[in-house]
CHARMM internal coordinates of N, CA and C (Angstrom, degrees):
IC EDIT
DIST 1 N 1 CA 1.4380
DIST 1 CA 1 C 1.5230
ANGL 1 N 1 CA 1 C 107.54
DIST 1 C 2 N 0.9437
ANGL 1 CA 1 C 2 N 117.11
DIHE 1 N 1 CA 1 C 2 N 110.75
DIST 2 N 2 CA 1.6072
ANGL 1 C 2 N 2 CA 121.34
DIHE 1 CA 1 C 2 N 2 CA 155.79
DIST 2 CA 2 C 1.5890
ANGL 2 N 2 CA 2 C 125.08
DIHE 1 C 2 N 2 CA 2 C -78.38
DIST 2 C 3 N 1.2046
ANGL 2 CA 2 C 3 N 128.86
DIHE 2 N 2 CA 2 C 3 N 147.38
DIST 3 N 3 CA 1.6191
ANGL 2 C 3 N 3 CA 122.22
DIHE 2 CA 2 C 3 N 3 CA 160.13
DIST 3 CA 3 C 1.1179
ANGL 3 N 3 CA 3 C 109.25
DIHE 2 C 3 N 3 CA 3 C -88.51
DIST 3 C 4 N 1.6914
ANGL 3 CA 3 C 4 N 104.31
DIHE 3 N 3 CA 3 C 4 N 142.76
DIST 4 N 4 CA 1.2453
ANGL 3 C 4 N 4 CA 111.99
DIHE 3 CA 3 C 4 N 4 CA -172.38
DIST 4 CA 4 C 1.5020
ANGL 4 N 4 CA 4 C 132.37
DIHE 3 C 4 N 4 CA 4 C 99.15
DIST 4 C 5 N 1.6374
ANGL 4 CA 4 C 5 N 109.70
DIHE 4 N 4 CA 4 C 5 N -21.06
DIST 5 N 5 CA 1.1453
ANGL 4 C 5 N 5 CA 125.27
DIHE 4 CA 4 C 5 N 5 CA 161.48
DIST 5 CA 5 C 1.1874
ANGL 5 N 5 CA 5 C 142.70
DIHE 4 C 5 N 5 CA 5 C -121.71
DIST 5 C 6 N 1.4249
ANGL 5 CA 5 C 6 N 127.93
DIHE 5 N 5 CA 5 C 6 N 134.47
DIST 6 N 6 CA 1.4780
ANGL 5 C 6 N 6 CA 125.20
DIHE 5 CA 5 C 6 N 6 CA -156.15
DIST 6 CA 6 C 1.4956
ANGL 6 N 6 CA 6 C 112.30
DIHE 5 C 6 N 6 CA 6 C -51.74
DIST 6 C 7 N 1.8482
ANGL 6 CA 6 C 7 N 109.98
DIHE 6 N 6 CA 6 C 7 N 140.24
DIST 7 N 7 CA 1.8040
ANGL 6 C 7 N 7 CA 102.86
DIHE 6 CA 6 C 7 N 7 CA 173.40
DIST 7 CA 7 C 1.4344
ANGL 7 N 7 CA 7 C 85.55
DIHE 6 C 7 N 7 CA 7 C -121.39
DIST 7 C 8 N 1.4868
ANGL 7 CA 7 C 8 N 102.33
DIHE 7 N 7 CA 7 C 8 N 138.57
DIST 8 N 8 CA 1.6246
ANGL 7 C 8 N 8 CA 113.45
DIHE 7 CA 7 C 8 N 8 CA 169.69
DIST 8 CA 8 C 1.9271
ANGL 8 N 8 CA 8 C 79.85
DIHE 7 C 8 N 8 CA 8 C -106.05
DIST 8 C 9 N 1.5438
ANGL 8 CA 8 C 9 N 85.75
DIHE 8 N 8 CA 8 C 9 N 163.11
DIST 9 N 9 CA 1.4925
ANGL 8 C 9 N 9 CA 113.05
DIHE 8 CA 8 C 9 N 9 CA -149.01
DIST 9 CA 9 C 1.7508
ANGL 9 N 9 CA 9 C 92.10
DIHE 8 C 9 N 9 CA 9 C -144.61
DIST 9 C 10 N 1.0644
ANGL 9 CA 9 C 10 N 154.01
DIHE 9 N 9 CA 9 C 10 N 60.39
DIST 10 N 10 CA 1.9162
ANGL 9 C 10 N 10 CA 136.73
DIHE 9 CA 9 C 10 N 10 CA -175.44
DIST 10 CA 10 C 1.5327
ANGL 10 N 10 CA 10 C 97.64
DIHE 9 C 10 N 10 CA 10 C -71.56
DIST 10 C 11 N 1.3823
ANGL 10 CA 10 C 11 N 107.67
DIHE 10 N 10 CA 10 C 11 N 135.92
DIST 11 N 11 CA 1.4997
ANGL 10 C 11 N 11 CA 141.35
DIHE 10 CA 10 C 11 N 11 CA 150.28
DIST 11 CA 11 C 1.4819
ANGL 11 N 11 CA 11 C 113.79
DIHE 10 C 11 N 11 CA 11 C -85.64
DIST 11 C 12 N 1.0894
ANGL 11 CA 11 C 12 N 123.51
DIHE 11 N 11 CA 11 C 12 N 126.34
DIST 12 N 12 CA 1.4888
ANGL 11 C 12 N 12 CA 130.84
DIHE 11 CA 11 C 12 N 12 CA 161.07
DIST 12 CA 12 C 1.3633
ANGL 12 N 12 CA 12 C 119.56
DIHE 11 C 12 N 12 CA 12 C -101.21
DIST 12 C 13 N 1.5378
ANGL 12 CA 12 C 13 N 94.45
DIHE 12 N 12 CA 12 C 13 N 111.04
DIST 13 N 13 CA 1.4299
ANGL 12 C 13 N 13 CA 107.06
DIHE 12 CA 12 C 13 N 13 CA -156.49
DIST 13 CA 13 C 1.6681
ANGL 13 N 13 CA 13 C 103.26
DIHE 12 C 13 N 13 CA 13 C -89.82
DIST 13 C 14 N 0.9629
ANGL 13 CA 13 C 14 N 134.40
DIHE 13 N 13 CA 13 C 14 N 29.87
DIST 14 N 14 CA 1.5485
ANGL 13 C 14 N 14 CA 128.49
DIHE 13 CA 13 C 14 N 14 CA -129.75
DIST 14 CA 14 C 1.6661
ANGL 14 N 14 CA 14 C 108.31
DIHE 13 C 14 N 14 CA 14 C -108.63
DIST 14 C 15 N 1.3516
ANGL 14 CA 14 C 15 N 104.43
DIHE 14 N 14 CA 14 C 15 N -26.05
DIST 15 N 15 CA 1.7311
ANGL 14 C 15 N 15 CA 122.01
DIHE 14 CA 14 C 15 N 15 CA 157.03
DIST 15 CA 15 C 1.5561
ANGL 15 N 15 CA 15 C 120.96
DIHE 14 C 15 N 15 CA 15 C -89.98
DIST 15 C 16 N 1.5100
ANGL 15 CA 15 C 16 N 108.98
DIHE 15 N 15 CA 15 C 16 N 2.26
DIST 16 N 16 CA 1.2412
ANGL 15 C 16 N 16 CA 108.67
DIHE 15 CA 15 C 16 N 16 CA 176.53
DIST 16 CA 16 C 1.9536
ANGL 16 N 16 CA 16 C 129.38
DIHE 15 C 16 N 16 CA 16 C -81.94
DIST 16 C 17 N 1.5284
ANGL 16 CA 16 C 17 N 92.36
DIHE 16 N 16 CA 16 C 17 N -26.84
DIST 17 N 17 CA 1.9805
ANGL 16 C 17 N 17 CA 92.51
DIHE 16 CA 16 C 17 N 17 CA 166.39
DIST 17 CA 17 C 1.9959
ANGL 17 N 17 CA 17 C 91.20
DIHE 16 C 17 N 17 CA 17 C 85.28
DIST 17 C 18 N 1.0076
ANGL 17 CA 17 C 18 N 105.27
DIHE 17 N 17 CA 17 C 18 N -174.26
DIST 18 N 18 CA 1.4099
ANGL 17 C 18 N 18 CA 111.11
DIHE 17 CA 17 C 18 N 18 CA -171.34
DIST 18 CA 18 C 1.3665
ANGL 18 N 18 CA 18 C 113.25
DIHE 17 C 18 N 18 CA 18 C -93.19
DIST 18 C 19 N 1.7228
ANGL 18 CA 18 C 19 N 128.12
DIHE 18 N 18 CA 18 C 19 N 143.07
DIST 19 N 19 CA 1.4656
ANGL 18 C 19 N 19 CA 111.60
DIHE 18 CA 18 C 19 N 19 CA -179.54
DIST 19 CA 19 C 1.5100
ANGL 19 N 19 CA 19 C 96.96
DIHE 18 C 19 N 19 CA 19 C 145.55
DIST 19 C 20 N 0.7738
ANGL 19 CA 19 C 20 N 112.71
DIHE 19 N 19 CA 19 C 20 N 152.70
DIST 20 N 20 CA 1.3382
ANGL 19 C 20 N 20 CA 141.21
DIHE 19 CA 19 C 20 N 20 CA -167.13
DIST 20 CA 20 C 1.8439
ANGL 20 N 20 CA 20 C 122.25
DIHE 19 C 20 N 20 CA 20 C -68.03
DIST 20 C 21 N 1.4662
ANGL 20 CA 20 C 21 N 102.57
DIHE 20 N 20 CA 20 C 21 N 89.74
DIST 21 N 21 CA 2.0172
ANGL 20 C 21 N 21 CA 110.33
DIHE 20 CA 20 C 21 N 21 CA 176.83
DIST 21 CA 21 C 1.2670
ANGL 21 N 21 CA 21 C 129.54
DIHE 20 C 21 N 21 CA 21 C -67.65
DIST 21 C 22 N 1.3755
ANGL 21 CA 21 C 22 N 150.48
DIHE 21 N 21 CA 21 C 22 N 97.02
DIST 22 N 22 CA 1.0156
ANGL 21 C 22 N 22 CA 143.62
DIHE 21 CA 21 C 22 N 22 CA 150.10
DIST 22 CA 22 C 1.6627
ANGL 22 N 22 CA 22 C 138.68
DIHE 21 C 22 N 22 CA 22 C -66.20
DIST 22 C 23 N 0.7937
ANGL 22 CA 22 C 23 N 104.71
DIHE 22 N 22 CA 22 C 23 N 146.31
DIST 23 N 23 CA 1.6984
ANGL 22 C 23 N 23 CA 94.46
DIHE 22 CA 22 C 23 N 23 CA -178.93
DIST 23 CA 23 C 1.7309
ANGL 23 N 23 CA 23 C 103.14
DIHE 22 C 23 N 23 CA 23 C -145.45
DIST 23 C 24 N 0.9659
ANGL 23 CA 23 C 24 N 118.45
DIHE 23 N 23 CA 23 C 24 N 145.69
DIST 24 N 24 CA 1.3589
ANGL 23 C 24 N 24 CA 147.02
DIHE 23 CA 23 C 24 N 24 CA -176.39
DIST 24 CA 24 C 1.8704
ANGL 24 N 24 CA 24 C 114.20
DIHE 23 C 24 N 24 CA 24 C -135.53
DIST 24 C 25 N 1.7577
ANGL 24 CA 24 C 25 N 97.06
DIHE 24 N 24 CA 24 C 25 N 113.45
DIST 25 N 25 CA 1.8582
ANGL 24 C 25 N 25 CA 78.54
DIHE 24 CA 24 C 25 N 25 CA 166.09
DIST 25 CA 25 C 1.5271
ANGL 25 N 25 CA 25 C 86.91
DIHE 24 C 25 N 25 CA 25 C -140.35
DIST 25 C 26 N 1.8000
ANGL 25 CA 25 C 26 N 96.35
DIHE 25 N 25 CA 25 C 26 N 143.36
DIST 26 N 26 CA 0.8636
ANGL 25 C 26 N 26 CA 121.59
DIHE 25 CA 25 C 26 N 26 CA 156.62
DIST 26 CA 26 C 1.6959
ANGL 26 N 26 CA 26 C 142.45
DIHE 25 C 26 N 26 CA 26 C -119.85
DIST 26 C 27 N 1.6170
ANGL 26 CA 26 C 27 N 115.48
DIHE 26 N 26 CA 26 C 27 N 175.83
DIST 27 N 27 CA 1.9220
ANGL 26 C 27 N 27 CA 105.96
DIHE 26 CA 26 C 27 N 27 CA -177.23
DIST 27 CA 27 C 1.0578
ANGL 27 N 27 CA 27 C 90.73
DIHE 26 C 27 N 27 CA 27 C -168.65
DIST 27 C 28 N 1.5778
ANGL 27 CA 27 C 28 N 98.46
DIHE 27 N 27 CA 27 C 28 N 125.18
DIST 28 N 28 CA 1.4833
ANGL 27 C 28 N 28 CA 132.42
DIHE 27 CA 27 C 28 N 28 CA 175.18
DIST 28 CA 28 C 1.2775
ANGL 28 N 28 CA 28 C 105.84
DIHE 27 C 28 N 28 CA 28 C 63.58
DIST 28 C 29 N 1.7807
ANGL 28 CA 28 C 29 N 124.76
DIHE 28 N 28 CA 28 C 29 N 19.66
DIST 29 N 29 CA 1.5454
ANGL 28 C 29 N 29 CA 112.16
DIHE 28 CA 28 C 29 N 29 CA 148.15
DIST 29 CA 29 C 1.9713
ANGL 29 N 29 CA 29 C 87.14
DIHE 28 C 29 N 29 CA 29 C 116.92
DIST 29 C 30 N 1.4691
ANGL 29 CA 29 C 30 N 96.09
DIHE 29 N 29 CA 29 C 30 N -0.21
DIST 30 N 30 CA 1.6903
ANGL 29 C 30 N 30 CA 85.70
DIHE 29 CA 29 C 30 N 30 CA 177.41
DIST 30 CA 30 C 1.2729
ANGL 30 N 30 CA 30 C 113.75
DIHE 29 C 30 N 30 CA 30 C -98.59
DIST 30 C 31 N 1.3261
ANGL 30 CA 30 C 31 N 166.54
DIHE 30 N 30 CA 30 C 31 N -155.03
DIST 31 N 31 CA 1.1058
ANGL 30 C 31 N 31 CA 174.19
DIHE 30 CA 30 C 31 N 31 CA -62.14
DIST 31 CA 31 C 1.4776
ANGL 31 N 31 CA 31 C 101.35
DIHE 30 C 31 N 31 CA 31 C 113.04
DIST 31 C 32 N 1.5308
ANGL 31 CA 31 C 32 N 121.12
DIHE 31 N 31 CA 31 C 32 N 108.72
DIST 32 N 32 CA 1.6726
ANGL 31 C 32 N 32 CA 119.01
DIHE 31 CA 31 C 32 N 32 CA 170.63
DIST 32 CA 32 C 1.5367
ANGL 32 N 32 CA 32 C 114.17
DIHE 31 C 32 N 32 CA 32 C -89.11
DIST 32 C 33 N 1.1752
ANGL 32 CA 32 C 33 N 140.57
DIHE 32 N 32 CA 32 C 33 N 165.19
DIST 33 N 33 CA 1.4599
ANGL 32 C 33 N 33 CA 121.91
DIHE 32 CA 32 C 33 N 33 CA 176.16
DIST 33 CA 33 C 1.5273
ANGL 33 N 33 CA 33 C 120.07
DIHE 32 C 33 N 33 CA 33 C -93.85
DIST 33 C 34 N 0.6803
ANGL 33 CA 33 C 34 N 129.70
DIHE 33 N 33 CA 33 C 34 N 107.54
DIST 34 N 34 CA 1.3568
ANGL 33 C 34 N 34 CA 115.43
DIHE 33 CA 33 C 34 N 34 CA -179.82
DIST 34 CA 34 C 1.7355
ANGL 34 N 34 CA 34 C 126.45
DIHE 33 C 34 N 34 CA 34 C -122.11
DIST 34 C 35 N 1.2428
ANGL 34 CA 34 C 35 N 115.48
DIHE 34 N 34 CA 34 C 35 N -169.58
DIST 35 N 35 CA 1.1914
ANGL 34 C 35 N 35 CA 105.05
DIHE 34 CA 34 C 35 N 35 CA 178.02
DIST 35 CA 35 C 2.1829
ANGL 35 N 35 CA 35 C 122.94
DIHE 34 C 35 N 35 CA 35 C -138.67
DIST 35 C 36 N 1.3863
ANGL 35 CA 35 C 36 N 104.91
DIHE 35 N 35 CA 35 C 36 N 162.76
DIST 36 N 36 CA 1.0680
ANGL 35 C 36 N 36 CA 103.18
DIHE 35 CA 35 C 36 N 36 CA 171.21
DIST 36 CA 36 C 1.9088
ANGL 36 N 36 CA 36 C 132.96
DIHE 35 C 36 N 36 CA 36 C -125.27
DIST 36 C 37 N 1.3576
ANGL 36 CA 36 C 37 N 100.65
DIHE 36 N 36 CA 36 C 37 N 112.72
DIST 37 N 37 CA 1.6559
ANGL 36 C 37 N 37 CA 107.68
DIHE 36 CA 36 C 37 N 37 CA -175.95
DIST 37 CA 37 C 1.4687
ANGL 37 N 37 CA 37 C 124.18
DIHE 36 C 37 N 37 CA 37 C -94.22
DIST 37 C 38 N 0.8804
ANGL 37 CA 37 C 38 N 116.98
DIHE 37 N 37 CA 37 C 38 N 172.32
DIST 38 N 38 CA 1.9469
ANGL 37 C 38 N 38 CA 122.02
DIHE 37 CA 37 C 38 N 38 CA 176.92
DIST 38 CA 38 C 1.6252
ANGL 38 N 38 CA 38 C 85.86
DIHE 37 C 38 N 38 CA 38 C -77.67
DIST 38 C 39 N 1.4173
ANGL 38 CA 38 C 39 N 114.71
DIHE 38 N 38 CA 38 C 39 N 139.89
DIST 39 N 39 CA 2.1339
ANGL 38 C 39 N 39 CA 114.23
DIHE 38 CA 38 C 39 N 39 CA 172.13
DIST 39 CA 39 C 2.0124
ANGL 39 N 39 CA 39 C 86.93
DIHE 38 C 39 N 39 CA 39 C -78.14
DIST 39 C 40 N 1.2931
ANGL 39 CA 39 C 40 N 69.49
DIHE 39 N 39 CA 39 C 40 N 176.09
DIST 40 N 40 CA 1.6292
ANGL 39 C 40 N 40 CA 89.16
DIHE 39 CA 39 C 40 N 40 CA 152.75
DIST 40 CA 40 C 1.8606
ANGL 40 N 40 CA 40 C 146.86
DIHE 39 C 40 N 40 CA 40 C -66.51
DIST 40 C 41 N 1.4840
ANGL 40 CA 40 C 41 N 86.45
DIHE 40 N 40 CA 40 C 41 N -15.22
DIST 41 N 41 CA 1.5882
ANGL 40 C 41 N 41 CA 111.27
DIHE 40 CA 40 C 41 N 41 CA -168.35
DIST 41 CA 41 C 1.8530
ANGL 41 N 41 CA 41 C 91.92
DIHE 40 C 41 N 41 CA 41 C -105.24
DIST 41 C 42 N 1.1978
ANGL 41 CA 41 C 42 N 110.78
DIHE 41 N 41 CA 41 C 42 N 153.44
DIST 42 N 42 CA 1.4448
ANGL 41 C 42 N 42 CA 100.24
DIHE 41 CA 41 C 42 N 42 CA 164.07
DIST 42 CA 42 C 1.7496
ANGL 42 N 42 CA 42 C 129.47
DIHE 41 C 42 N 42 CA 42 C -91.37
DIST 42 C 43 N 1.5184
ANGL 42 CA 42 C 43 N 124.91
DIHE 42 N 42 CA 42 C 43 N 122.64
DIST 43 N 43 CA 1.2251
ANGL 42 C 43 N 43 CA 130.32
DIHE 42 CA 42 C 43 N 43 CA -147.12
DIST 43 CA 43 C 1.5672
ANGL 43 N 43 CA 43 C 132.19
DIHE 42 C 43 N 43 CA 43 C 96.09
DIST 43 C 44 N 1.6960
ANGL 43 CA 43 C 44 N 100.58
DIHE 43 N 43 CA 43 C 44 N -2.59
DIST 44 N 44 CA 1.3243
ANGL 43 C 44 N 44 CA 109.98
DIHE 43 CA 43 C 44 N 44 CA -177.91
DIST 44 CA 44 C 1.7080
ANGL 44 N 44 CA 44 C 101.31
DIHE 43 C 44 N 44 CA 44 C -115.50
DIST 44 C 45 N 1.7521
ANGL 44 CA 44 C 45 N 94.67
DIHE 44 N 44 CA 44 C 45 N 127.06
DIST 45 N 45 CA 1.4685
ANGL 44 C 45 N 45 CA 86.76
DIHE 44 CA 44 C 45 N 45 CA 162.29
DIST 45 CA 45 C 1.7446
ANGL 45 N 45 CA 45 C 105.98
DIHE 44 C 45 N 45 CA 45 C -103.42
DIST 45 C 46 N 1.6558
ANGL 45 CA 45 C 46 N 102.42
DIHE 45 N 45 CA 45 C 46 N -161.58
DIST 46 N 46 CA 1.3890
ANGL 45 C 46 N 46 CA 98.40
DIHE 45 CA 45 C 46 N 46 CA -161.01
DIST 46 CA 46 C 2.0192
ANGL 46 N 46 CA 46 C 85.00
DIHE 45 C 46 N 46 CA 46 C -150.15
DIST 46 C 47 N 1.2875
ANGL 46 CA 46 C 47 N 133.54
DIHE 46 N 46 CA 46 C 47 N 105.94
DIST 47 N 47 CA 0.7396
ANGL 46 C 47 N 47 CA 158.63
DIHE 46 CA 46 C 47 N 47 CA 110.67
DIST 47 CA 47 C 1.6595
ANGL 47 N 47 CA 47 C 143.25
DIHE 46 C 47 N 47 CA 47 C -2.26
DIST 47 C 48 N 1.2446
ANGL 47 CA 47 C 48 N 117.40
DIHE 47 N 47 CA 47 C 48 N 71.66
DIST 48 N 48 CA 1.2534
ANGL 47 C 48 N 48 CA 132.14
DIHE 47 CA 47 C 48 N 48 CA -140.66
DIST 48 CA 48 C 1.8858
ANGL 48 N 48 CA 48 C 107.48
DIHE 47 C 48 N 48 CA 48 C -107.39
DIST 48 C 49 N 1.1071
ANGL 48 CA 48 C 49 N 111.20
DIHE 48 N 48 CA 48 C 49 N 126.95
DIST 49 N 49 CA 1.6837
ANGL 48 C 49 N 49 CA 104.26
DIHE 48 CA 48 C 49 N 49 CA 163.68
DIST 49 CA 49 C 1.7714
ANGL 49 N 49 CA 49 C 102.69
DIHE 48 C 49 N 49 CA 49 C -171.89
DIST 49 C 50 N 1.5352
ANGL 49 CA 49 C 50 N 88.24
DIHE 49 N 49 CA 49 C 50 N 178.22
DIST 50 N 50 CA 1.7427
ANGL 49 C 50 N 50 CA 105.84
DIHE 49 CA 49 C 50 N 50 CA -165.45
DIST 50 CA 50 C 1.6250
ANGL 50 N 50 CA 50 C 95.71
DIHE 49 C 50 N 50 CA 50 C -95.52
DIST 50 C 51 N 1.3092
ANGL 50 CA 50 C 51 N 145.04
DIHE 50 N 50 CA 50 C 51 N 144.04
DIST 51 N 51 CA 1.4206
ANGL 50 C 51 N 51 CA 143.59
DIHE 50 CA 50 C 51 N 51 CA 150.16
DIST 51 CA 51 C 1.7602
ANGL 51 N 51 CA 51 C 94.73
DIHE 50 C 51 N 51 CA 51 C -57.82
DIST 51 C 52 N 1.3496
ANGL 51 CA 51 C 52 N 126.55
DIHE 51 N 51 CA 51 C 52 N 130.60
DIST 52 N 52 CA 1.3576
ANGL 51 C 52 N 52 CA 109.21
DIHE 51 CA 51 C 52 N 52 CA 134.43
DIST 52 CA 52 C 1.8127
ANGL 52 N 52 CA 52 C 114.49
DIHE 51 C 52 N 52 CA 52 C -90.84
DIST 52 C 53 N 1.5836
ANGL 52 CA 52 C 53 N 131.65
DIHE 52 N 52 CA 52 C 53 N 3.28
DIST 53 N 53 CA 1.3083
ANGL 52 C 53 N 53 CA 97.32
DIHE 52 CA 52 C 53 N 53 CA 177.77
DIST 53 CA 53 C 2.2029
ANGL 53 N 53 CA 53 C 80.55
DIHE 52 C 53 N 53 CA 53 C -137.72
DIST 53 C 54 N 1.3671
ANGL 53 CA 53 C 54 N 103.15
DIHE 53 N 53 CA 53 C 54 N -173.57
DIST 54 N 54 CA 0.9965
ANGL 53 C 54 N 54 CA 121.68
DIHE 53 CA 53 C 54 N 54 CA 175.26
DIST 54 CA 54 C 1.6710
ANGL 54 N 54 CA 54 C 113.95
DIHE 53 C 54 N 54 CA 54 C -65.07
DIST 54 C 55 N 1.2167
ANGL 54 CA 54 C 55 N 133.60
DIHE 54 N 54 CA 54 C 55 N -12.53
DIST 55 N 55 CA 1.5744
ANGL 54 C 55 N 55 CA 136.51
DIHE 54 CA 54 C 55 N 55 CA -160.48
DIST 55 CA 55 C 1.3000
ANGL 55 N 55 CA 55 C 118.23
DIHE 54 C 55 N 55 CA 55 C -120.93
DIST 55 C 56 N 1.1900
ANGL 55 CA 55 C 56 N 115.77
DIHE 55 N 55 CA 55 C 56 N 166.77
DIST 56 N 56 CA 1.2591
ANGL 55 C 56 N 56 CA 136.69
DIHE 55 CA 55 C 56 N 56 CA 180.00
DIST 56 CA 56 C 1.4477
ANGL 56 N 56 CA 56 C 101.41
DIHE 55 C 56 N 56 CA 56 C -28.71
DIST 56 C 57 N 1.5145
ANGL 56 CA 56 C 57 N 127.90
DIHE 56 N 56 CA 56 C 57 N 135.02
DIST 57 N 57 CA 1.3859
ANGL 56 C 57 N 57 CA 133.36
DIHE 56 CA 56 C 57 N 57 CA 161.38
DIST 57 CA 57 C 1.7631
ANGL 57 N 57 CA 57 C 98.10
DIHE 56 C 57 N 57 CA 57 C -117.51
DIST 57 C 58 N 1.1722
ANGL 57 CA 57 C 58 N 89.53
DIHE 57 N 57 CA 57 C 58 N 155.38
DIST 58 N 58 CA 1.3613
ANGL 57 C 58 N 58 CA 91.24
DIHE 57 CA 57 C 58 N 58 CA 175.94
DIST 58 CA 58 C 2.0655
ANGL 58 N 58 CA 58 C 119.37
DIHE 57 C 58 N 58 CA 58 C -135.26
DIST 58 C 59 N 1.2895
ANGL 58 CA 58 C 59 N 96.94
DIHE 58 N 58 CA 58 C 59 N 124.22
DIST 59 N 59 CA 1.0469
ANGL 58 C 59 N 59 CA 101.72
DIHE 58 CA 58 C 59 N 59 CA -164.97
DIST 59 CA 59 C 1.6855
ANGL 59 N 59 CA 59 C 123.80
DIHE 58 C 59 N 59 CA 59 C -99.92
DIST 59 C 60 N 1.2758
ANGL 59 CA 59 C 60 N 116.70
DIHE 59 N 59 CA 59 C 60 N 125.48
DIST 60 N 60 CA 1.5723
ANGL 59 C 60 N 60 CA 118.51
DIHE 59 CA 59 C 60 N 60 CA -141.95
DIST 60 CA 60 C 2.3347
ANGL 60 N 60 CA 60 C 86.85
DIHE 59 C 60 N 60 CA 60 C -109.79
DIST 60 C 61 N 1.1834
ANGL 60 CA 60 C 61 N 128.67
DIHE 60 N 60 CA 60 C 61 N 100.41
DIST 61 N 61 CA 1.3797
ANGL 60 C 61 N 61 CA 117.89
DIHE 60 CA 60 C 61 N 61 CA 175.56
DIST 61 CA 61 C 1.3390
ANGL 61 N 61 CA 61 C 113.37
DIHE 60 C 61 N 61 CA 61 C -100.92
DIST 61 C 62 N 1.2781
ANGL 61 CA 61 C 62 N 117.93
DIHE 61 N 61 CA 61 C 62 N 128.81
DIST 62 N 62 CA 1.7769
ANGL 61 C 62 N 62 CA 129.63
DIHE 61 CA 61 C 62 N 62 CA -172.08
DIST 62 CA 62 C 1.5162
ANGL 62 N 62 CA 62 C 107.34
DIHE 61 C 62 N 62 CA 62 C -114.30
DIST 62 C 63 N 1.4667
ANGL 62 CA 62 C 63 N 98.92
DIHE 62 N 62 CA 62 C 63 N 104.06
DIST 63 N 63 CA 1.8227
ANGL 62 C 63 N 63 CA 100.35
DIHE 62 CA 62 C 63 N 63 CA 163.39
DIST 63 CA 63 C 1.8378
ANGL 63 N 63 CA 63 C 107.90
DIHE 62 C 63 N 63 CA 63 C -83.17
DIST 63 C 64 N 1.1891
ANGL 63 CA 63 C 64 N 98.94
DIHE 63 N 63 CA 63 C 64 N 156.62
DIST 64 N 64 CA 1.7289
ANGL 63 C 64 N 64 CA 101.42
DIHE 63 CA 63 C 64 N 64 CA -167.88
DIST 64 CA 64 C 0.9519
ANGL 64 N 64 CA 64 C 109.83
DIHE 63 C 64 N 64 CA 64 C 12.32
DIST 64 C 65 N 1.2688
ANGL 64 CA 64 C 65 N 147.75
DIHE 64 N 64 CA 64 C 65 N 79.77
DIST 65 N 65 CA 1.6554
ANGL 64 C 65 N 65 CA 169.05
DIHE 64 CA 64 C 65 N 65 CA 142.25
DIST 65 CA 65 C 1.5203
ANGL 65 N 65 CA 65 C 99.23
DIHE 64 C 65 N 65 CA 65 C 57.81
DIST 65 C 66 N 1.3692
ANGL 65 CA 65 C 66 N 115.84
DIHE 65 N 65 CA 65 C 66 N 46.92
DIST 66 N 66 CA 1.7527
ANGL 65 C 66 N 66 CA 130.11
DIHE 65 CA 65 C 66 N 66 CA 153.32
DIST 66 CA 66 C 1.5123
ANGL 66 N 66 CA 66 C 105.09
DIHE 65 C 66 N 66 CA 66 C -127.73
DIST 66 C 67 N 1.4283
ANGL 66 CA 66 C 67 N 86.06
DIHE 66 N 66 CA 66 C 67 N 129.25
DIST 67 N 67 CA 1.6688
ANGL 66 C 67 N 67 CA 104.83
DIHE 66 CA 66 C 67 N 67 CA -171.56
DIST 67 CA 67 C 1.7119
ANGL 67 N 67 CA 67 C 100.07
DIHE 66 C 67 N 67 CA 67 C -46.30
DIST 67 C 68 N 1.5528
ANGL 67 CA 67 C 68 N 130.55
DIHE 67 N 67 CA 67 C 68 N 173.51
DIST 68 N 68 CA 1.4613
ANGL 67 C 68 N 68 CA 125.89
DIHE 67 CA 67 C 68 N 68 CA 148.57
DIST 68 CA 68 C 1.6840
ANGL 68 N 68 CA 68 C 104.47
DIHE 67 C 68 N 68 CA 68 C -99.57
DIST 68 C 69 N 1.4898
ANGL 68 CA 68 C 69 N 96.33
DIHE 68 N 68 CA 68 C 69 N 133.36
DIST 69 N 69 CA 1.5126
ANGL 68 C 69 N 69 CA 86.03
DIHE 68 CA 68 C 69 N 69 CA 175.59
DIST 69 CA 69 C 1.6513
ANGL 69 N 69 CA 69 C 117.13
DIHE 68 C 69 N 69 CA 69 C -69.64
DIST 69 C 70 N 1.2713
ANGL 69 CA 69 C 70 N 103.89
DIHE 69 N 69 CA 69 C 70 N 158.49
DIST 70 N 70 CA 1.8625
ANGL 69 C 70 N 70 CA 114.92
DIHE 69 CA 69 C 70 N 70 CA 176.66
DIST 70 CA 70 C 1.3246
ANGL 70 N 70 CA 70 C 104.21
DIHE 69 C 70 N 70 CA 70 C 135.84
DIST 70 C 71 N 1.3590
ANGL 70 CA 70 C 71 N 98.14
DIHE 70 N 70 CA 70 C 71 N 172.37
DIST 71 N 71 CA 1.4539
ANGL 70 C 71 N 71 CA 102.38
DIHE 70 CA 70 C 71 N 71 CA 161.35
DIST 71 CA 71 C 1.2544
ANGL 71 N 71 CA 71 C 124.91
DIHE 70 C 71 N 71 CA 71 C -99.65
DIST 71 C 72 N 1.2046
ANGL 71 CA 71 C 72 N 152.27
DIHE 71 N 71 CA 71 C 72 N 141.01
DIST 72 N 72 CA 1.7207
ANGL 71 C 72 N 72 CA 128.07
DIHE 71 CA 71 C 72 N 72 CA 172.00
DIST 72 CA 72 C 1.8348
ANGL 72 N 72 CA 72 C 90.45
DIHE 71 C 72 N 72 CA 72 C -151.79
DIST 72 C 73 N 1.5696
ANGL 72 CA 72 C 73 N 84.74
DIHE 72 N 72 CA 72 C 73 N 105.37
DIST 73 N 73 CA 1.8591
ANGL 72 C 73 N 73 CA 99.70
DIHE 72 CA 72 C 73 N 73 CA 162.14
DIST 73 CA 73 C 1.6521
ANGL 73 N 73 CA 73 C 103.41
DIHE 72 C 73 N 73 CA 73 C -117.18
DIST 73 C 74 N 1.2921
ANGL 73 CA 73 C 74 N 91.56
DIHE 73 N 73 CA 73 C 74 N 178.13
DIST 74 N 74 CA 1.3141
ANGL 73 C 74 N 74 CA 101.37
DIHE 73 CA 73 C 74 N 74 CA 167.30
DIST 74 CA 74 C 1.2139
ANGL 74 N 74 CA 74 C 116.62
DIHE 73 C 74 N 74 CA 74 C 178.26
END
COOR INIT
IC SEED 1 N 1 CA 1 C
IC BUILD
């Protein structure tokens, strides 16, 4: 991970059924902005944002506005 440069992140959505993805990442309690695209594969999106610091972000993904359980930083 660098700061300052974009990390794509893909989710495989492929056990998920139809309905609505959210994603949220945050570091050190802030909210980063990021974004969400169709992947390349079909059922995969692709998950896009900037680091602002050197560390762990942690990324929180919501199908129909229920969290998925796990952890997923990076």
């Amino acid at each position: 991970m660098h700061e300052g440069n974009v990390l794509l992140w893909t989710v495989n959505a492929t056990s998920a059924g139809s309905g609505c993805l959210e994603v949220t990442v945050t570091s050190h309690g802030e909210e980063i902005p990021s974004s969400v695209t169709a992947g390349t594969h079909a059922r995969d999106v692709e998950v896009a944002f900037v680091p602002k610091h050197v560390e762990t972000h942690l990324v929180n993904i919501y199908f129909n506005g229920q969290i998925v359980p796990g952890y997923f930083g990076c």
